[in-house]
N, C-alpha and C positions, 0 to 999 in steps of 0.2 A: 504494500500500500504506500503510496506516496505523503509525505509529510510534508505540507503547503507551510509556509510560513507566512501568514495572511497580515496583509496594510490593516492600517487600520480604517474602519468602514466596509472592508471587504465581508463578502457572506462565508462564512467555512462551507467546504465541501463535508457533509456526514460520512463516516464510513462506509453506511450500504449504497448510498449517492456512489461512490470513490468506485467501488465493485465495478461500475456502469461506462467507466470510462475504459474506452476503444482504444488510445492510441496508448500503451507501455512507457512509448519512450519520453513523455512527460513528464521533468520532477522539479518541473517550479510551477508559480503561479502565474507567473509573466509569462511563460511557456502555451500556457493553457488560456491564459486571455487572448494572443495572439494568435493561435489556432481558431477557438472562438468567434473572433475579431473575421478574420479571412472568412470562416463558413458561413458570417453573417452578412460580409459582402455579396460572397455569392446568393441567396436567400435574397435579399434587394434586387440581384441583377432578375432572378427569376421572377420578382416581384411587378417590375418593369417591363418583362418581356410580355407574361399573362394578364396584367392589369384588370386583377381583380375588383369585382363590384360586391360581391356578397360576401362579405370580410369577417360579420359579427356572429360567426356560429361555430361551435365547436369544432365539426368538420376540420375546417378551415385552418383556426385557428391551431388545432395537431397539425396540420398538416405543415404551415409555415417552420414552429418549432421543430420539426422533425427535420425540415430544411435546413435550420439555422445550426441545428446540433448535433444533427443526427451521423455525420463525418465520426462525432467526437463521444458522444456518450448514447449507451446503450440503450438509455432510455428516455431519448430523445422525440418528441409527440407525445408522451402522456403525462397524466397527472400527475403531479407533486404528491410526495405520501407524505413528506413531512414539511416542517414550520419554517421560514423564514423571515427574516426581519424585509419583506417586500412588500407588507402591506395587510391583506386580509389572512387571520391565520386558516388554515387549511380547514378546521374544523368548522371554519361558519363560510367559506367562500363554498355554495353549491358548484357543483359543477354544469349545474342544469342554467343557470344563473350568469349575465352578465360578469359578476363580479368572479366567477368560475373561470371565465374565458379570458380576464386579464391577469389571473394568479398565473396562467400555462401561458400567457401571453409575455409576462416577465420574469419567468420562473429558470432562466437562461441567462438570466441579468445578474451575474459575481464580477465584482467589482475587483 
């Protein structure tokens, strides 16, 4: 397992999270924003080629993140199982729910 040594503001990756990540040769955090960073360029670019209109439904919104992460961790497109300091906790953001679809919408956001 990789031992991040996180800025401060940064979200920690959890150990069962850590499980999830695709690329081995990974062992910083600057490493891992920069990969990130890249698969979220591409994610834009595909963004811009398909010019999505029906943006605000789950579908969708898995589908982007799987985009944006999916290079990098394993469990890239679905729901967050656990808490982060992003906003709503896991326990009351429905996933049936708007406020569902922006928890998976920023749930890729590690500072």
């Amino acid at each position: 397992m990789i031992d991040f040594k996180y800025p401060e503001g940064a979200t920690p990756i959890d150990p069962d999270e850590a499980e999830g990540l695709l690329l081995t040769h990974i062992t910083t955090h600057g490493e891992l924003n920069r990969w990130e960073q890249d698969n979220i360029v591409e994610a834009m670019a595909w963004i811009d080629k398909i010019k999505p209109t029906n943006i605000l439904n789950e579908q969708f919104i898995k589908q982007l993140h799987k985009r944006m992460f999916g290079n990098i961790w394993r469990w890239a497109g679905q729901f967050r199982l656990s808490d982060k300091n992003l906003g709503a906790l896991i326990r009351v953001a429905n996933p049936g729910r708007f406020s569902g679809l922006v928890c998976i919408a920023l749930s890729g956001q590690r500072s």
